[in-house]
N, C-alpha and C positions, 0 to 999 in steps of 0.2 A: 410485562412490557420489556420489548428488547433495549439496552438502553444505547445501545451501538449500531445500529440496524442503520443502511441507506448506501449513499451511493459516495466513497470519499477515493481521493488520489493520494499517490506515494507521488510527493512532490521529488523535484529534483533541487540538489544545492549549485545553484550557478558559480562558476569558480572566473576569473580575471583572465589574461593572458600572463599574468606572473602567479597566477598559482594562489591567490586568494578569495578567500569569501566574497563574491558580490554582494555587499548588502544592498546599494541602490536596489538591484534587480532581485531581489528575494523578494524586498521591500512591494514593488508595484510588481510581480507574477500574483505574490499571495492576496494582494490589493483585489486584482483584477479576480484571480479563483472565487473573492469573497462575492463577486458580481454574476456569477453564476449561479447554477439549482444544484450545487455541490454541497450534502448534508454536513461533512468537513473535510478536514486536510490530516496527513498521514507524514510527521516530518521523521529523519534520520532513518529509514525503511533504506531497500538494498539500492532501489532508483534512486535515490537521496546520498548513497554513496557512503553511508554512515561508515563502515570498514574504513575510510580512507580520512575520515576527519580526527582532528586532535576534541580532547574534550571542551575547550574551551571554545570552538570554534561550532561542537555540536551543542552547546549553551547557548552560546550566541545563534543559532538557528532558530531556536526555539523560541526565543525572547522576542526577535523581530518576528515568527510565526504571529505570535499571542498577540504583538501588539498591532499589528493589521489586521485581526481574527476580530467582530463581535465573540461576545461574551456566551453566546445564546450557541453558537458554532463549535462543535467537538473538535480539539486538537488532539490527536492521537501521536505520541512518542513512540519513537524505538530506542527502545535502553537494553537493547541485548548483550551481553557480553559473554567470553567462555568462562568467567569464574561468577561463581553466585555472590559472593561481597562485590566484586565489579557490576554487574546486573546490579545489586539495591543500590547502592551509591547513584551509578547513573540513572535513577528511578524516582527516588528522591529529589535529585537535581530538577530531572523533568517534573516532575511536581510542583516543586521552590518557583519554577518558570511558569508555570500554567499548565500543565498540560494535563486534559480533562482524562486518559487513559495513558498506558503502556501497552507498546504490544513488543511482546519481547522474543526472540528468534531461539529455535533451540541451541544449545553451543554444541560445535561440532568436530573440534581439530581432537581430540580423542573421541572421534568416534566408534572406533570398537569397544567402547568403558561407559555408551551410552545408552544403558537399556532402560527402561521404563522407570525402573525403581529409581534410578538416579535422576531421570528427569521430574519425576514426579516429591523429592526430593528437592531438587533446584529449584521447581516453580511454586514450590508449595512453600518454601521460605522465603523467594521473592514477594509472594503476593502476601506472606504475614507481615514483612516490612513496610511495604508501599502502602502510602496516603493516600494511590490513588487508584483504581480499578487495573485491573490489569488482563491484557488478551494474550492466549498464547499465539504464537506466529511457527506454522511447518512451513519450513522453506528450502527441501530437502534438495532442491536443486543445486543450492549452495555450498547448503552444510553439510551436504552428502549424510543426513539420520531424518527422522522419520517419526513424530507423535504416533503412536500406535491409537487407535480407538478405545482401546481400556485405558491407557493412561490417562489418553483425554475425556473418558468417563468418570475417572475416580479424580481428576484435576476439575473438573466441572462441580463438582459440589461441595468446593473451595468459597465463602461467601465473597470474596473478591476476586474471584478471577471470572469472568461477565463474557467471555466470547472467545472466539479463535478468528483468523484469519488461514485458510491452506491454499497454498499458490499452486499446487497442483491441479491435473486435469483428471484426475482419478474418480468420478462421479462416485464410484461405487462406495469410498472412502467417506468420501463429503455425505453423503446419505447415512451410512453407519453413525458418524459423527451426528447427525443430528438427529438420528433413531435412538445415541444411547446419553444425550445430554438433556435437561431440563427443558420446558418450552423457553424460559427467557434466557436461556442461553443462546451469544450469538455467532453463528456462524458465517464468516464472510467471503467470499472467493478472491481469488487473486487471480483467476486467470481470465482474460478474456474473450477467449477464444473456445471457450464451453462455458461463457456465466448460462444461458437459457439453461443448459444442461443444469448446472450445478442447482439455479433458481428451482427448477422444477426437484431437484434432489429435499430443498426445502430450506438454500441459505436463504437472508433475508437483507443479504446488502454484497457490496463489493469492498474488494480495496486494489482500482486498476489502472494500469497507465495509463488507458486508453479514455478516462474519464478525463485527465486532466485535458483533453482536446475534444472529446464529444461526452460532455455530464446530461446531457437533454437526451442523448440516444438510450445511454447506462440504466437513466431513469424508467425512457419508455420501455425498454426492455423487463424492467421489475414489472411495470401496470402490465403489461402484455402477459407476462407467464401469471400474473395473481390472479388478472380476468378471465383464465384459461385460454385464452387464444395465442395458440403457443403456434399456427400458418404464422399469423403477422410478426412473432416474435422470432421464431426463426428466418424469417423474411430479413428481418432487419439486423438478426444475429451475420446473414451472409454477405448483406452490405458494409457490414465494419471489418467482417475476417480478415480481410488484408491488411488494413491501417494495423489492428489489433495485434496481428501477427509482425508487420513490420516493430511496432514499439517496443514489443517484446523479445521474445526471444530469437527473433533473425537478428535485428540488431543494436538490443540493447539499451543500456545508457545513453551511448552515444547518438543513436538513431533519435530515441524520445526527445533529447536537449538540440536534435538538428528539427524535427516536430516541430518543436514546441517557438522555436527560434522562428520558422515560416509561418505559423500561425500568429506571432505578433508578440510571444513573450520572449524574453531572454533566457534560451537554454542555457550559453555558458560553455563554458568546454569542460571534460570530463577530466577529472585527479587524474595524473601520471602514478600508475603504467597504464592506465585507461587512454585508448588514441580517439583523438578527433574523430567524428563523420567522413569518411570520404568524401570525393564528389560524387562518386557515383551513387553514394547511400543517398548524399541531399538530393541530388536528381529522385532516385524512387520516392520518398518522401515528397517530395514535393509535387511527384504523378500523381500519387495515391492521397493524398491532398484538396488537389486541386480536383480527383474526381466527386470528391464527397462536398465541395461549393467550402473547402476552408482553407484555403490560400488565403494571408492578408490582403488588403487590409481588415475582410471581413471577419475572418478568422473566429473564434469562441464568442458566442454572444449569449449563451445560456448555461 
């Protein structure tokens, strides 16, 4: 049994116009996620802007996470850091707070000094520290490095380390990955804009922007590729392409927190040097919105 498998969102951390934590609006976004078919929530991840928060402030994330979360609801941390005693300390912490996993990023500012054996190294002493399950996270877009498939074979038969997340769109990759890891290991996608793909490759859940504003779509898209009828699943993979694409990587942070602000929760403004939404962005956002019937006030209702 995968014990991570479904359909969960990389939330975002709403920030003030002076540059602080909203708690009100954490407070009733996570309220409102918990009213949806969303399996759980993914806090301090890169949409969550973890890189730009203090630690006490990604403490404090987590704590109001946990305490709006039933019990029963997977809170998944990001405690990645570039040094492996930073990684377990912030691992620990997310623990101390509730959080039901880690999914931790590779570290990448010496990335020519990252090859397998070092990563495999890093993750293999994080996950002998942590009290609590831990996923590995490729998010090579960022980090500019790369979990190879052997590392993530021989990091898979780790008794705690339970799943991966890859934000790439590399099928071929995601297939590998789950051709050389255990069945209950779990593999989740991060991208939106090929999950049917990735689904059919044989992950068994997501972790996607695009859920925190369609979780009822995210889902039907799992039933659709597991009942084989992958017409209807692609059908409806080509109805979200846009939104999916807008959240992501056209525009980002800020696009998602200008989303998520039209459909009815408090995006927030993004950390500096992160800029606001345009207007022009809230205008597309708000087309591509409004064609899919989630403009407020109706906005997320599942």
């Amino acid at each position: 049994m995968q014990r991570f498998a479904g359909v969960f969102t990389p939330i975002v951390t709403p920030f003030t116009v002076d540059d602080q934590l909203d708690e009100r609006a954490l407070r009733a976004n996570v309220a409102r996620w918990m009213r949806s078919s969303l399996t759980g929530l993914v806090v301090l991840g890169s949409n969550g802007e973890a890189p730009q928060l203090e630690d006490h402030e990604a403490d404090r994330v987590l704590v109001i996470a946990r305490e709006e979360m039933p019990s029963d609801r997977p809170l998944i941390a990001g405690t990645g850091r570039e040094s492996t005693r930073a990684t377990i300390e912030a691992t620990r912490r997310a623990a101390s707070f509730g959080a039901d996993a880690a999914i931790v990023r590779t570290p990448g500012f010496f990335r020519q000094q990252m090859t397998a054996d070092v990563f495999i190294r890093h993750y293999t002493a994080v996950a002998d520290a942590s009290p609590i399950p831990v996923l590995l996270y490729n998010v090579s877009g960022f980090t500019g490095v790369s979990l190879s498939a052997e590392a993530v074979e021989r990091l898979s038969r780790h008794p705690n380390i339970v799943g991966m997340k890859e934000s790439g769109s590399d099928i071929g990759l995601i297939a590998e990955f789950v051709a050389r890891t255990p069945d209950d290991f779990t593999v989740l996608a991060g991208s939106a804009t090929t999950f049917v793909h990735a689904l059919a490759a044989g992950a068994t859940g997501c972790v996607l922007a695009l859920a925190a504003i369609m979780p009822r779509e995210c889902h039907e898209l799992m039933r659709l590729v597991a009942e084989g009828n992958l017409a209807d699943a692609r059908a409806l993979q080509r109805r979200v392409l846009p939104l999916a694409k807008a959240v992501g990587t056209t525009y980002g942070v800020a696009g998602l927190k200008a989303a998520l602000t039209l459909v009815g929760f408090t995006g927030g403004l993004p950390r500096p040097p992160l800029m606001p939404a345009s207007d022009e962005t809230v205008m597309v956002m708000r087309r591509l919105l409004d064609m899919l019937g989630l403009v407020a006030p109706t906005g997320l209702v599942d």
